[in-house]
N, CA and C atoms as a LAMMPS dump frame, in Angstrom:
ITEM: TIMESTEP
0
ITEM: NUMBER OF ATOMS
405
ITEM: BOX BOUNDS ff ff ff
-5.0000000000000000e+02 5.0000000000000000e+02
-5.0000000000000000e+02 5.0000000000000000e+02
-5.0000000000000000e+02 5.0000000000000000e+02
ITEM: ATOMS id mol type element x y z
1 1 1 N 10.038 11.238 11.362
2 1 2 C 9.223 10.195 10.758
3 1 3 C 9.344 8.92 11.569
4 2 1 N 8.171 8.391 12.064
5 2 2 C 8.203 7.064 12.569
6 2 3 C 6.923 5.842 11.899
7 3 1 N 7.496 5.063 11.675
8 3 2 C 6.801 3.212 11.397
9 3 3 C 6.122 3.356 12.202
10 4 1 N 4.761 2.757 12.49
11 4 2 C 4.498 1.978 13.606
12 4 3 C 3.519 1.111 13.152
13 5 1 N 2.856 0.061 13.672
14 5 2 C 1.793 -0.304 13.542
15 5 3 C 0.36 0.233 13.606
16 6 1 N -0.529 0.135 12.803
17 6 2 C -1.881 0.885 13.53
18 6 3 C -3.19 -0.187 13.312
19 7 1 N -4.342 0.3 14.288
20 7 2 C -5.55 -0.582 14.664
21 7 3 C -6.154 -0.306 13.026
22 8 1 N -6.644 -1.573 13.128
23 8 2 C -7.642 -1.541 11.869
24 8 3 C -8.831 -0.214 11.17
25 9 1 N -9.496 0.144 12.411
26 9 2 C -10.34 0.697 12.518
27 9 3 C -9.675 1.907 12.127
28 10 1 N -8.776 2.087 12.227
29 10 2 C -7.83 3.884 11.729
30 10 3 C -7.951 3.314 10.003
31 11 1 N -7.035 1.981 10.274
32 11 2 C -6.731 2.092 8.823
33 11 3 C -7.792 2.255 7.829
34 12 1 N -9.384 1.489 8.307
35 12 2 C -10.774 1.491 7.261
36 12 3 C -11.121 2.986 6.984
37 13 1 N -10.995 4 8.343
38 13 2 C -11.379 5.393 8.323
39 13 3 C -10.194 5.756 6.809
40 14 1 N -9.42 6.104 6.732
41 14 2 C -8.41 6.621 5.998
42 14 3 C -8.416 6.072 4.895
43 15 1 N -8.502 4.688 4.801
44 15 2 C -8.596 4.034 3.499
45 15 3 C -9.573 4.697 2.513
46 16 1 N -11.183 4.892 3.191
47 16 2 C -12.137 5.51 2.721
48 16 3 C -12.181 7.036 2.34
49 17 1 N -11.241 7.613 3.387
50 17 2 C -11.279 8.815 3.001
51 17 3 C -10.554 9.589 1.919
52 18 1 N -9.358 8.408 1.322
53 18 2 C -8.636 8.853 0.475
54 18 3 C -8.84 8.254 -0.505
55 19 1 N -9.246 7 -0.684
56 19 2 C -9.153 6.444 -2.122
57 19 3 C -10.59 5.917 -2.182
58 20 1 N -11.67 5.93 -1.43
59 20 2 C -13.179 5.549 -1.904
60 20 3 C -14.296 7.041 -1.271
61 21 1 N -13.975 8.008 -0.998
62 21 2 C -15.023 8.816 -0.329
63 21 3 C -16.541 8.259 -0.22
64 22 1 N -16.482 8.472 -2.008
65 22 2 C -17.645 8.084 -2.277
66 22 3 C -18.651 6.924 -1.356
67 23 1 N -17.576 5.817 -1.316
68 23 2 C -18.115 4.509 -0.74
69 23 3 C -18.643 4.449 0.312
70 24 1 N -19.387 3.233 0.997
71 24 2 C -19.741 3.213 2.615
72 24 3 C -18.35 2.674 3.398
73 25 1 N -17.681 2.394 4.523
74 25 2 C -16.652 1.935 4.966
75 25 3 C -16.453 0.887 4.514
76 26 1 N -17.701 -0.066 4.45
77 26 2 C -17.645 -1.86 4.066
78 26 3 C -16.53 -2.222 3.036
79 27 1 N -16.929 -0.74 2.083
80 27 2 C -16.433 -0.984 0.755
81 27 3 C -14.968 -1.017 0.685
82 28 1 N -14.164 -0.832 1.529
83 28 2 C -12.319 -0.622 1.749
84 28 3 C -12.046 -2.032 3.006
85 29 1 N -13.28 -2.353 2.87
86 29 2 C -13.026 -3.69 4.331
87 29 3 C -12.645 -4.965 3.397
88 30 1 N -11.222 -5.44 3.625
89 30 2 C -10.798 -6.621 3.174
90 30 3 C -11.277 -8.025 3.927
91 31 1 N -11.425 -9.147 3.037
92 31 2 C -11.871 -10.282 3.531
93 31 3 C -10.948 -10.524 4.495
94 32 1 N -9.113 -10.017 4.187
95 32 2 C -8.089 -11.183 4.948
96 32 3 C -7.678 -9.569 6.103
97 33 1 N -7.924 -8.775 6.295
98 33 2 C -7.512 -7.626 7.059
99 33 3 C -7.109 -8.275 8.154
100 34 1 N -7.816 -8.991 8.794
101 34 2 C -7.52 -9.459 10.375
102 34 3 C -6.365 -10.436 10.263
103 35 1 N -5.887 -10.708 8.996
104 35 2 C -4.632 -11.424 9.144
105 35 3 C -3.424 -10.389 8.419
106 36 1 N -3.765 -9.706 8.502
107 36 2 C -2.401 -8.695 7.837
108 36 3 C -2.455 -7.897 8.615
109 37 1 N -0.895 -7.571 8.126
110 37 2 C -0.583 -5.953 9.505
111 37 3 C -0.788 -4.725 8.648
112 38 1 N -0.889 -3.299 9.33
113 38 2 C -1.198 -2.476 9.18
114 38 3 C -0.144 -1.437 9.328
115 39 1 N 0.371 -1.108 8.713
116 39 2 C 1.611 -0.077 9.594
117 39 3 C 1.019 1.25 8.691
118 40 1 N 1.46 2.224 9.464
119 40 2 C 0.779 3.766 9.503
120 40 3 C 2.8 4.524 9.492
121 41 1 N 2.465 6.024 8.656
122 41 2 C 4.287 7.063 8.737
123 41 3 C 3.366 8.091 9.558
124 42 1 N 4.058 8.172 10.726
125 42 2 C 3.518 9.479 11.392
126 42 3 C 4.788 10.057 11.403
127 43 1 N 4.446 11.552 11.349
128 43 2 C 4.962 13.056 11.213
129 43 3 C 4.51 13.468 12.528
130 44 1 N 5.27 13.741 13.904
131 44 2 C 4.912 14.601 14.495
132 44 3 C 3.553 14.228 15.342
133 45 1 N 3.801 12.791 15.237
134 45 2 C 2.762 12.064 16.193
135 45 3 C 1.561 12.406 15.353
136 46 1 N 1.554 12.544 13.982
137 46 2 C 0.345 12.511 13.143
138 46 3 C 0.428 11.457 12.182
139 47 1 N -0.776 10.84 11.966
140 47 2 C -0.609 9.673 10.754
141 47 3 C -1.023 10.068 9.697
142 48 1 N -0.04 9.981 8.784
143 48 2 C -0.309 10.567 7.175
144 48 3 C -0.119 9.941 6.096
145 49 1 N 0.366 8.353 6.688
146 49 2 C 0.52 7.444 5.397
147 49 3 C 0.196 6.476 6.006
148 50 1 N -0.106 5.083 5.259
149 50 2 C -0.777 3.781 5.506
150 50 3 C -0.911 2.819 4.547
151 51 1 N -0.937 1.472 4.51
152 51 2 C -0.058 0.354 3.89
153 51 3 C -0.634 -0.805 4.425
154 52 1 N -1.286 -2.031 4.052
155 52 2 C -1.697 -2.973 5.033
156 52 3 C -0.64 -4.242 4.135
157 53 1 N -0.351 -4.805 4.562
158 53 2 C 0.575 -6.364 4.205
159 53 3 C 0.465 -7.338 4.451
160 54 1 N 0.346 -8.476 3.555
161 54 2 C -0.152 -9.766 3.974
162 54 3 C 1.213 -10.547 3.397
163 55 1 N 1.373 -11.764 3.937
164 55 2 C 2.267 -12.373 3.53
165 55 3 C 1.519 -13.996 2.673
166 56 1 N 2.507 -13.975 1.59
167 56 2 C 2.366 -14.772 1.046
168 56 3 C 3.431 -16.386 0.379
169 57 1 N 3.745 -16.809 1.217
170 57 2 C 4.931 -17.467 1.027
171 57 3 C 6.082 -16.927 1.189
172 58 1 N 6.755 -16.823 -0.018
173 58 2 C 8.011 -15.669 0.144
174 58 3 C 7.668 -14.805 -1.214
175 59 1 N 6.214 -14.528 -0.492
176 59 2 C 5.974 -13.059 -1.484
177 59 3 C 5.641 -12.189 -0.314
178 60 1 N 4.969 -10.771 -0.441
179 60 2 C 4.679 -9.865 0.505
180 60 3 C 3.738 -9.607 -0.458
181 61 1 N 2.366 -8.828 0.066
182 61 2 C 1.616 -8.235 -1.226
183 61 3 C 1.666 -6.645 0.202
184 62 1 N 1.294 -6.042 -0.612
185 62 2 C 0.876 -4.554 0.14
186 62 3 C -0.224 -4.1 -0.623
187 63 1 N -1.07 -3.492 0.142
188 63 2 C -2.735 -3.396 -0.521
189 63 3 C -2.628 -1.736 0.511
190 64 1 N -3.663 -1.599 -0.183
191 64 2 C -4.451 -0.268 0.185
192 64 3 C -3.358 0.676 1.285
193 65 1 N -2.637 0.94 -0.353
194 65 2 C -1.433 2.112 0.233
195 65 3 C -1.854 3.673 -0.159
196 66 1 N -2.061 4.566 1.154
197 66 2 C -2.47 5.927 0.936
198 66 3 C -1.806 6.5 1.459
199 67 1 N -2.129 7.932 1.327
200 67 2 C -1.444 9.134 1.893
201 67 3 C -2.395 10.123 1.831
202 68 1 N -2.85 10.977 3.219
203 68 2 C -3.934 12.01 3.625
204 68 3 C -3.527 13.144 1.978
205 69 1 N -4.504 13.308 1.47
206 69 2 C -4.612 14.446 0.424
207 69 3 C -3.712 15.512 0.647
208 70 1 N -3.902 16.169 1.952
209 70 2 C -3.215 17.05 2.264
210 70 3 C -1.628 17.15 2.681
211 71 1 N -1.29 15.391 2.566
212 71 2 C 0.03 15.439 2.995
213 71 3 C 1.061 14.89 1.435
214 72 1 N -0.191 14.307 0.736
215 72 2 C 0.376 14.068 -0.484
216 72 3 C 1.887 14.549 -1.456
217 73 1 N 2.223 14.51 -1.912
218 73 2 C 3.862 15.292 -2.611
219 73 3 C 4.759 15.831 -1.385
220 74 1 N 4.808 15.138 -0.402
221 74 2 C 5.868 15.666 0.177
222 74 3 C 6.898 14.61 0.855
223 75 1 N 6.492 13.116 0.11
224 75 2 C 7.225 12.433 0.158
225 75 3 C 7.434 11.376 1.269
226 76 1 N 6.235 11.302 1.443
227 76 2 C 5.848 10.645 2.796
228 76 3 C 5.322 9.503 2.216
229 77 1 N 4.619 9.156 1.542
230 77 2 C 4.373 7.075 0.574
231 77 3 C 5.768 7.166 0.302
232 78 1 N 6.336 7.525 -0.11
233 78 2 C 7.671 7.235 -0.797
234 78 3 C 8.57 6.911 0.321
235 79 1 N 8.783 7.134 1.585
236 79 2 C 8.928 6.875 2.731
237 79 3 C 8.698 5.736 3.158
238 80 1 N 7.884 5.375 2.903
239 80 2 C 6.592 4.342 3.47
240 80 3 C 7.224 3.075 2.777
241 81 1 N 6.715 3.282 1.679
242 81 2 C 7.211 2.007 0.525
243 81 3 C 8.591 1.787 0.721
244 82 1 N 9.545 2.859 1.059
245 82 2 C 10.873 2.252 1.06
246 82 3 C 11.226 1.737 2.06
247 83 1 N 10.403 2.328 3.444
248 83 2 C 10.142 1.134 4.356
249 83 3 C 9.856 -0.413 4.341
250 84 1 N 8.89 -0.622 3.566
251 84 2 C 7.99 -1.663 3.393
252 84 3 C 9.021 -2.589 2.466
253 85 1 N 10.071 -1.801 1.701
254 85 2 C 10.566 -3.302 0.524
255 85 3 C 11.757 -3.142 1.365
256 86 1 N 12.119 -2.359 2.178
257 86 2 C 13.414 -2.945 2.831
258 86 3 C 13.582 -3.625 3.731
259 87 1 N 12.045 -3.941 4.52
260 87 2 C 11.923 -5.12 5.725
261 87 3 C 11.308 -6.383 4.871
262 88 1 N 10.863 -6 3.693
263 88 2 C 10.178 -7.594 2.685
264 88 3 C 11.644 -7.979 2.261
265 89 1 N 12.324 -7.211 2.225
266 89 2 C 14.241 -7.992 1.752
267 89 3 C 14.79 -8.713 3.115
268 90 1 N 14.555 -7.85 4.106
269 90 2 C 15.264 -8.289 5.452
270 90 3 C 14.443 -9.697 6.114
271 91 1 N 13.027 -9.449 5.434
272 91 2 C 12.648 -10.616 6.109
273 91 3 C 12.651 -11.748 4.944
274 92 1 N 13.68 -11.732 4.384
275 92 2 C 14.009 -12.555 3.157
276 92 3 C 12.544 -13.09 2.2
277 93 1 N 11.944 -12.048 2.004
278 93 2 C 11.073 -12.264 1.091
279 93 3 C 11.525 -12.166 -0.619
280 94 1 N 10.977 -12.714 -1.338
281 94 2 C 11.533 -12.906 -2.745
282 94 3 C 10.992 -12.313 -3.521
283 95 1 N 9.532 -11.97 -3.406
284 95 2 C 8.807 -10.713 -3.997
285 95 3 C 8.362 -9.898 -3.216
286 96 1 N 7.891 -8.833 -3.78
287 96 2 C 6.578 -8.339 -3.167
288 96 3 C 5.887 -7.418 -4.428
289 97 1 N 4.805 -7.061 -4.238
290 97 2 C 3.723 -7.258 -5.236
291 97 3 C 2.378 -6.464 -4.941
292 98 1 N 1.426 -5.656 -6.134
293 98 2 C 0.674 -5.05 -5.484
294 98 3 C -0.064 -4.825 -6.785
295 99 1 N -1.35 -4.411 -6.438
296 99 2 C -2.572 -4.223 -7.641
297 99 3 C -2.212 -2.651 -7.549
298 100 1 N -1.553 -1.966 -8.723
299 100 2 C -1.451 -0.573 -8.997
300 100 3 C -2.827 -0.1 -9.355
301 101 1 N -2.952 1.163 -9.383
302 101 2 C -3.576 1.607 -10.209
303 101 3 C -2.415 2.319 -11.376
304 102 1 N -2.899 2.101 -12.527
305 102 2 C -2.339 2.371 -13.617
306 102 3 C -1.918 3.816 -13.68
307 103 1 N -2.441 4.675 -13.323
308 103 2 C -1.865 5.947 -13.392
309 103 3 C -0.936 6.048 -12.299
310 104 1 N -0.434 4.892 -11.15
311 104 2 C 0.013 4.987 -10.205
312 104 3 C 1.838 4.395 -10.552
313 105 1 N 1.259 3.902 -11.491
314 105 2 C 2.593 2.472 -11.976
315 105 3 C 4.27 3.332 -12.317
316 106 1 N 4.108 4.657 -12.274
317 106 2 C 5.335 5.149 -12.804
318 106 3 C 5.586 5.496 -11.094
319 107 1 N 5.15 5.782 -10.23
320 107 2 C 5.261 6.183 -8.877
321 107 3 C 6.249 4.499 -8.591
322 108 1 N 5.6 3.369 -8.8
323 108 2 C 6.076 2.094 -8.151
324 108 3 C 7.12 1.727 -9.406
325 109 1 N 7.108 2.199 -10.647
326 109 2 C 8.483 1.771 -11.446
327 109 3 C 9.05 2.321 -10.783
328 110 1 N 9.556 3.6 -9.91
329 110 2 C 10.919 4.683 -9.422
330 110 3 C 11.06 3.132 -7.869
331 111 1 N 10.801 2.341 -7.789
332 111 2 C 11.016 1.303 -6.861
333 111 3 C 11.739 0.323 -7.188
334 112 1 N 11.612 -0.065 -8.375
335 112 2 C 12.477 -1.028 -9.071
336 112 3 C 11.088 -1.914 -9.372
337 113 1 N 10.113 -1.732 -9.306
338 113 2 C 8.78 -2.473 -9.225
339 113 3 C 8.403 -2.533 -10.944
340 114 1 N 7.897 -3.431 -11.939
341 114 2 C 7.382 -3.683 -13.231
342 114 3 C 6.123 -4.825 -13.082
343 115 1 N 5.459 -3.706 -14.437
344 115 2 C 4.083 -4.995 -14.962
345 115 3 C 4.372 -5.889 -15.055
346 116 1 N 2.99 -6.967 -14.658
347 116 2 C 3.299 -8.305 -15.445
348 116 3 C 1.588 -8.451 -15.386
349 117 1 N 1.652 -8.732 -16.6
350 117 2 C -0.028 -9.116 -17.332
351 117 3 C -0.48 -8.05 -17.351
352 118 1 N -1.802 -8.308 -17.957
353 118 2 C -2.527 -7.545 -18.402
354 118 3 C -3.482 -6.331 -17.462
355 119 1 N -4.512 -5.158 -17.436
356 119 2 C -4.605 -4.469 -17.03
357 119 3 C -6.002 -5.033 -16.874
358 120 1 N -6.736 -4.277 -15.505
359 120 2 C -8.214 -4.648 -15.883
360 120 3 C -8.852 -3.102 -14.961
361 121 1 N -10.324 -3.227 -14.93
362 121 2 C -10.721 -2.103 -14.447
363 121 3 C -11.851 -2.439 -13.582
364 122 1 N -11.694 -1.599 -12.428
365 122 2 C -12.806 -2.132 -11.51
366 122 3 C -13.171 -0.431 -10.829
367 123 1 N -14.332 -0.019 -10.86
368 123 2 C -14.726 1.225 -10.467
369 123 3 C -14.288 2.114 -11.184
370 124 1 N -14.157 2.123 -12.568
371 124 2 C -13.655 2.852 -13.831
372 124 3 C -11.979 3.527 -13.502
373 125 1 N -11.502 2.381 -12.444
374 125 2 C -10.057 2.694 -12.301
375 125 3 C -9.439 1.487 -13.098
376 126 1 N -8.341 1.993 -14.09
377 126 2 C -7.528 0.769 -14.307
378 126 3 C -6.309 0.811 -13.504
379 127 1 N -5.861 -0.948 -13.204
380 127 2 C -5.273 -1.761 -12.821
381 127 3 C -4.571 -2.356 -13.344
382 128 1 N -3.171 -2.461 -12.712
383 128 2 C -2.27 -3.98 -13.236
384 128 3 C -1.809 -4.198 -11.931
385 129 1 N -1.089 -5.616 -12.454
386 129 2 C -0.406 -6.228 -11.119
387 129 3 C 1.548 -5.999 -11.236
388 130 1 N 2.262 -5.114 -10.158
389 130 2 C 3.396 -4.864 -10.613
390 130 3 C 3.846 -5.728 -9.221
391 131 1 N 5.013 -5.946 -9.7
392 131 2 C 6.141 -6.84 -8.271
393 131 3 C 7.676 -6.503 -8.439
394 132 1 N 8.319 -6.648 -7.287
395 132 2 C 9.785 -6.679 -7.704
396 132 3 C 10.053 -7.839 -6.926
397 133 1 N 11.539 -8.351 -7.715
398 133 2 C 12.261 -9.69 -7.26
399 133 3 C 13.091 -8.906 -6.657
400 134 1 N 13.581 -9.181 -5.207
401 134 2 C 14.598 -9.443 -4.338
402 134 3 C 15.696 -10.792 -4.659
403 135 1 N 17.231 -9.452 -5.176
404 135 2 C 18.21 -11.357 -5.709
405 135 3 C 18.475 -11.344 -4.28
């Protein structure tokens, strides 16, 4: 398993293919993308997970976190994410934070990650916003 960074243009392909099919690409294209990084978990010089991060003070947010269908349950986001909150600690960040999807929220409680506020729904997916504090 290796981190690395990856080009945008991977990350819009993948984004779409796993969590919007339906959509045109536009639709997974973030306003702030060109200011956040992108890091990709390759297996074997294959990319099978993906994560984009923006920083926010001494918060971190992580947005549009996937994993290829086919690579799904084998523990490769879970990889990923424990990547991702152990360099948001190292780089002395105080949160970090992310729009779940609600059926997703027991995956990011096994993180130490909890709700805060209320839920909403956008593309007949519901949503909350979960974070964890770094003491």
């Amino acid at each position: 398993m290796d981190v690395r960074n990856v080009d945008i243009e991977t990350i819009w392909k993948i984004r779409q293919e796993v969590m919007y099919p339906a959509e045109a690409l536009s639709y997974v294209q973030l306003p702030d993308d060109e200011s956040g990084r992108h890091l990709g978990l390759y297996i074997d010089d294959r990319l099978v997970s993906i994560v984009s991060l923006f920083e926010r003070g001494d918060r971190r947010q992580f947005r549009k976190f996937a994993t290829l269908q086919s690579e799904q349950g084998k523990g490769y986001g879970s990889s990923l994410l424990d990547y991702v909150m152990r360099q948001a600690f190292a780089d002395g960040k105080r949160f970090i934070w992310c729009n779940a999807r609600v059926s997703a929220s027991g995956f990011y409680q096994r993180f130490g990650m909890y709700t805060t506020g209320l839920s909403w729904w956008k593309k007949d997916l519901e949503f909350v916003k979960m974070e964890k504090q770094f003491n």
